[in-house]
C-alpha positions as CSV (number, residue, x, y, z in Angstrom):
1,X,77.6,82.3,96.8
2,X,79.7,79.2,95.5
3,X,83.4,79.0,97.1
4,X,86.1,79.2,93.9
5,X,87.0,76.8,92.1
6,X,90.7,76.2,92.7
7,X,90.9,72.9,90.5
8,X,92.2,73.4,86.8
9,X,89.8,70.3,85.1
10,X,86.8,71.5,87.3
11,X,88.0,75.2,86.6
12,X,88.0,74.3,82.6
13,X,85.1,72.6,83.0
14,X,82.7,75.4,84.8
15,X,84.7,78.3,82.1
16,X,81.3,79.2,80.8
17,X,83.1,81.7,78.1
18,X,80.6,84.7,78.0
19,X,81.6,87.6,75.1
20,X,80.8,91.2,76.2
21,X,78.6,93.4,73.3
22,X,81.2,96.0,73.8
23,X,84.1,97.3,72.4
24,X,87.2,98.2,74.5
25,X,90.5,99.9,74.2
26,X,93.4,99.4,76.6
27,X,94.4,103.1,76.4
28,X,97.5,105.3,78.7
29,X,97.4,108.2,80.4
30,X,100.0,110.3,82.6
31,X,98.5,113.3,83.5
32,X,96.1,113.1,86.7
33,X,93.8,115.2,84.7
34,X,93.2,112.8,81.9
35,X,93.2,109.7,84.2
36,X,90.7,111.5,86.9
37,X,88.5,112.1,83.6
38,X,88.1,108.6,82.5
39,X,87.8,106.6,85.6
40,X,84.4,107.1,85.9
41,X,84.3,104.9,82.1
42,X,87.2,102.7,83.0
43,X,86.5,99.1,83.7
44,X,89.6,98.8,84.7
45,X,92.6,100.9,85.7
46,X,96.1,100.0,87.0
47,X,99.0,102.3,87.6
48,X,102.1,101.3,86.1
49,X,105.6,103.4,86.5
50,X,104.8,105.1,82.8
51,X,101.3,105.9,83.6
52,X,97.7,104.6,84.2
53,X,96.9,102.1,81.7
54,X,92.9,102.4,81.5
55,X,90.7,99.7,80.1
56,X,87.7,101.8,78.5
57,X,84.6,101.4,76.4
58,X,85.6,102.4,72.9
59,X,83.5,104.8,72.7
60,X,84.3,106.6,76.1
61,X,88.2,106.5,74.7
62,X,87.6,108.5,71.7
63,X,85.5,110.8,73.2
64,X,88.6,111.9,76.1
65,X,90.6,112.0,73.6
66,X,93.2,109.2,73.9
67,X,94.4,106.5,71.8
68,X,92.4,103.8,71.8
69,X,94.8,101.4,70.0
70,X,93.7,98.1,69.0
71,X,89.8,97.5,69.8
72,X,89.5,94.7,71.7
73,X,86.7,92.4,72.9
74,X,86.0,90.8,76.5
75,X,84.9,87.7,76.9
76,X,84.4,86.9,81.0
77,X,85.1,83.5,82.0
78,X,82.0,83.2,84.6
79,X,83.7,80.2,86.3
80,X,84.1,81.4,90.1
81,X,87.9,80.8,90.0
82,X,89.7,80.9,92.8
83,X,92.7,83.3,93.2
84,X,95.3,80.8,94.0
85,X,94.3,78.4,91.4
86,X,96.9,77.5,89.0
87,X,97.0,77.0,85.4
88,X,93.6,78.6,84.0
89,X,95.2,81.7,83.0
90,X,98.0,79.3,81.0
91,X,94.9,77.4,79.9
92,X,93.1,80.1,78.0
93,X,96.1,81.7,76.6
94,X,97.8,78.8,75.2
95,X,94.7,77.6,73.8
96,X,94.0,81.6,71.9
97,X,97.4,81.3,71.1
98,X,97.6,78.2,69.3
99,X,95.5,79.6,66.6
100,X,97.2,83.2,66.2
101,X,94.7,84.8,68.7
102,X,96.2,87.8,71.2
103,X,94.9,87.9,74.3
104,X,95.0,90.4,77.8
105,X,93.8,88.4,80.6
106,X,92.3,89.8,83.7
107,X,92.0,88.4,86.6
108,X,89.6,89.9,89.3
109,X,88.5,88.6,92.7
110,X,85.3,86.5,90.9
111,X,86.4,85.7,87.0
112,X,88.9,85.9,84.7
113,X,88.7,88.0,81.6
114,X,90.0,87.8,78.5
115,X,90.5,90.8,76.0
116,X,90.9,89.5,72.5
117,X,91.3,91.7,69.1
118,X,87.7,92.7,68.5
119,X,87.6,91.1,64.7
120,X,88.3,88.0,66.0
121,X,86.1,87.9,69.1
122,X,83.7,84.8,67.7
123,X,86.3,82.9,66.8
124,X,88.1,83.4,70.2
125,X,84.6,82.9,71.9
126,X,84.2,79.1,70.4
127,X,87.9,78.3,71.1
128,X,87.1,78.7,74.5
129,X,83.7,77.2,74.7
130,X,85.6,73.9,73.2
131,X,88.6,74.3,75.7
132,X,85.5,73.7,78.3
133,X,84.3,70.5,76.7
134,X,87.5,69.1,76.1
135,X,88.5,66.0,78.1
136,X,90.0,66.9,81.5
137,X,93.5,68.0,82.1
138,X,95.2,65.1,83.5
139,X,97.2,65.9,86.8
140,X,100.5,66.5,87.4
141,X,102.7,63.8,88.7
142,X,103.7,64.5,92.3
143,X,107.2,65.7,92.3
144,X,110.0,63.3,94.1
């Protein structure tokens, strides 16, 4: 396997913006029973003081029962960043939100994904594969 990317250009560069075919819903849940019942669906879970917020297919959501809010769409970013790498994250969100685009990014140990409203998914999809051909970031000035 490839060692991450730490870099931002070469990060930007390898992004390789890949959308998901499904649908997703960043739902809640505070009752151990309701969060032992969809963890088996959840693509991702993380416990927060107000509950478990679980990242479902849509599907899986509405059929436990819980709000699935705003249906959103994953794209991963299939660049093998590197968990210390700085700026990517800031990278993909200022670029989504530039044109009026929400996003929930998630970063795992391989890639970063980004959870964007699901009616706006192909638009979100081609802003990122242009943030990957843009010219490199230029880099930082070393500070005094």
């Amino acid at each position: 396997m490839a060692r991450p990317i730490g870099d931002l250009a070469a990060m930007l560069a390898g992004l390789a913006p890949v959308l998901d075919d499904a649908t997703y819903a960043f739902c809640t849940a505070t009752d151990g029973a309701s969060i032992a019942a969809a963890l088996p669906h959840a693509l991702g879970c993380f416990h927060e003081d107000e509950g478990a917020t679980l990242i479902l297919p849509l599907a899986a959501a509405e059929a436990l029962r819980l709000d699935p809010g705003l249906p959103m769409a994953r794209i991963v970013l299939t660049v093998h960043s590197a968990l210390d790498g700085v700026g990517l994250t800031a990278a993909v969100a200022g670029a989504l939100a530039g044109q009026g685009i929400a996003c929930n990014m998630v970063a795992a140990f391989h890639h970063d994904h980004v959870f964007v409203p699901a009616a706006r998914a192909a638009e979100a999809l081609a802003i990122l594969q242009g943030l990957q051909s843009a010219p490199a970031i230029p880099p930082r000035p070393a500070s005094p």
